[in-house]
N, C-alpha and C positions, 0 to 999 in steps of 0.2 A: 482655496481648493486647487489650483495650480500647485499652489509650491506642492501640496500630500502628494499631487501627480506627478511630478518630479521628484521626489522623493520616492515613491513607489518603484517612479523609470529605473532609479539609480537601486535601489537592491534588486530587481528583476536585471538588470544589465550585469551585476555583478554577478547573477548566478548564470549567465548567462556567457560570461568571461571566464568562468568557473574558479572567481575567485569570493564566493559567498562565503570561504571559512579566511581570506587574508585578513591583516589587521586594518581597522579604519585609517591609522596614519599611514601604510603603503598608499593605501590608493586615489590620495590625497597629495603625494608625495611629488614634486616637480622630476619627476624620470620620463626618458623617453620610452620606458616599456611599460609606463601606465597610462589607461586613457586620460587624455585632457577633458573628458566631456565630464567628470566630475568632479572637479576645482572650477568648470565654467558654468554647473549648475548651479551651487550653493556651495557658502564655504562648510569645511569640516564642522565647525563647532555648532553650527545652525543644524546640520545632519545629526548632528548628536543630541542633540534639544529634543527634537522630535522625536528620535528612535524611544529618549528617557521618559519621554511624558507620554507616548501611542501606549493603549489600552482597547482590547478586543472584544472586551466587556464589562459589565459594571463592578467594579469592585467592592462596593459596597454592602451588594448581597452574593458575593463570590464563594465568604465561607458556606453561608447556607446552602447552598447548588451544588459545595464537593462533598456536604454529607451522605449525598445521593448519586454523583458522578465526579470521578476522576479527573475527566475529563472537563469541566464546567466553565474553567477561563478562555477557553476558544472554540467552545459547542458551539455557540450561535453562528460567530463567524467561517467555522470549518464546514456546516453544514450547508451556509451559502454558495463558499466553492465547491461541495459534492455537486450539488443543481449544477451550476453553472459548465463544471465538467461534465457532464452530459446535454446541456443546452446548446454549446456550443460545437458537437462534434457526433455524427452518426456513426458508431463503431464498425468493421466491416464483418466478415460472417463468420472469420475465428477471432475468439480473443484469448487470453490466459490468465491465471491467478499465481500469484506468488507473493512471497513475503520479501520487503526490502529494510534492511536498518540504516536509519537515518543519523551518523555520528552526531552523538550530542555526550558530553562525561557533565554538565549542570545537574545541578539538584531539580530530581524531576522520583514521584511517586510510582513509574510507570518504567522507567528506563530498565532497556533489559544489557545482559551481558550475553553474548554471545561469540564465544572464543573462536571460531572456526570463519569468523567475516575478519576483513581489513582489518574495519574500526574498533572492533568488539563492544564497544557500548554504546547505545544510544538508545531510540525511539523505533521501534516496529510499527511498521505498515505493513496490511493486507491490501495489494494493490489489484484492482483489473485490467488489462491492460490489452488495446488491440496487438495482435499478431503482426500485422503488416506494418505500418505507422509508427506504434511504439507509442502512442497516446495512450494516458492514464484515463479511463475511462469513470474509473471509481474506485474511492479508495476510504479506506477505515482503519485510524490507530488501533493499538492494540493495547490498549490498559489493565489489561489483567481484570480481575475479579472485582467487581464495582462492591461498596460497602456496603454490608447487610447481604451481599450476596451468596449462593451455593456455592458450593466446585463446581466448575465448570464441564462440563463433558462433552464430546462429540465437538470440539472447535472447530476442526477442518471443516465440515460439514455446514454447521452454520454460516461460519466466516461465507463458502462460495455463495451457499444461498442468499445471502444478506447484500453481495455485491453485486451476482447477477438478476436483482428482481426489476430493476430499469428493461433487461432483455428477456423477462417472460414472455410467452409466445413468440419469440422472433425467428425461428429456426437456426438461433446460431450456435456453435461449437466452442464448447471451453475447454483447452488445456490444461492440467494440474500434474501436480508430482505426487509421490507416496505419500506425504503428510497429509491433502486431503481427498485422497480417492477411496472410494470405497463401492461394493455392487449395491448397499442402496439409497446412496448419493445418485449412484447414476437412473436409478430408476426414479427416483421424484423427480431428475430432471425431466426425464421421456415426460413424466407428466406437466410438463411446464414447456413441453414443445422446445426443450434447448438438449443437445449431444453431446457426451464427455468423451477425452481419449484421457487415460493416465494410466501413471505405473502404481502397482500395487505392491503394497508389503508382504512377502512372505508369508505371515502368519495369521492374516487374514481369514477366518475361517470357511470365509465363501469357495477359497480355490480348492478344486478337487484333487484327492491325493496324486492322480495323477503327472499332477504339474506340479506337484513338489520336485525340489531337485534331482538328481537320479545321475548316476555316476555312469551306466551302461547307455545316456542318452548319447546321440552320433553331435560332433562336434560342429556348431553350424546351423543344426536343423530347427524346423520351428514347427511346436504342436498349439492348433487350430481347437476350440471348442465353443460349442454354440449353444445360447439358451434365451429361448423369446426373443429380444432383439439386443443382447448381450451377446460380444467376442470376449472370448481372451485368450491371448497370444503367449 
């Protein structure tokens, strides 16, 4: 049990060095711009033993669990750390949702391409994430369409609900962008005792024609409209 904890130390420290994408022989390497603390933990080849043989779950009924989820070789274990991200941390009164890609180009069923990030390819995360801090509060792959499933509809919308139901009733405030703001997003939340601010898409067809663009508006100015306990700016 030691050594998996030192093992564990040693990739939490590499990501932590911000080198959890260098290769295992750098950091192994006798240089003085790598740490010593991981040649004085265990040698390389013993690190690599264990990374080959660690398993998240049981493989032997692995295929039968992806008939049903995508996701299946690290549900058990991802879900432990959802809990624990919230055991270990009271979020403060704003927090935010957004999507983060996580580089990965591996063979993976789920990996998205996304031309306009760094990376472009990898793993999507729906994250929550406090405002102040910058802790992840909770957070949820994004696998696409699980097998036997519908189209999916209305994501934005689920995705927040599904992240913030740890903070039902807590009167706190979630940030979001145009992907998932919408006026009756914001009203389930009123019912769940949480506040949205976000920006809305244009075409939306809650916004009154109004606030459609307008060529003759003064350059600068800001028009106010109010409904039950709904702004929009």
């Amino acid at each position: 049990m030691m050594e998996l904890k030192a093992f564990i130390g040693l990739l939490l420290l590499a990501g932590l060095l911000g080198k959890s994408k260098t290769d295992l022989k750098c950091l192994w390497r006798r240089s003085p711009l790598e740490s010593p603390i991981f040649k004085a933990t265990m040698s390389r080849s013993r690190f690599q033993n264990i990374i080959s043989y660690l398993r998240s779950d049981d493989k032997t009924t692995r295929e039968e669990r992806k008939r049903t989820d995508k996701f299946a070789a690290i549900r058990e274990i991802w879900s432990y750390f959802q809990d624990n991200l919230q055991t270990f941390y009271t979020s403060g009164s704003n927090v935010t949702i957004d999507e983060q890609l996580l580089g990965f180009r591996g063979k993976c069923p789920f990996r998205q391409f996304m031309p306009k990030k760094p990376g472009k390819y990898g793993l999507k995360l729906w994250l929550c994430v406090d405002a102040d801090s910058h802790y992840v509060f909770n957070a949820s792959p994004y696998i696409g369409r699980q097998p036997n499933e519908q189209r999916q509809t209305l994501i934005g919308a689920k995705v927040v609900l599904e992240l913030l139901k740890p903070l039902y009733g807590s009167s706190r405030n979630v940030t979001i962008d145009n992907f998932f703001t919408s006026v009756p997003l914001a009203k389930e939340l009123q019912t769940k005792n949480l506040t949205l601010v976000g920006t809305l898409r244009k075409n939306k067809p809650q916004i009154p024609i109004e606030f459609q663009s307008n060529k003759n508006r003064e350059v600068g100015s800001s028009l106010f409209g109010f409904q039950d306990d709904l702004t929009l700016v």
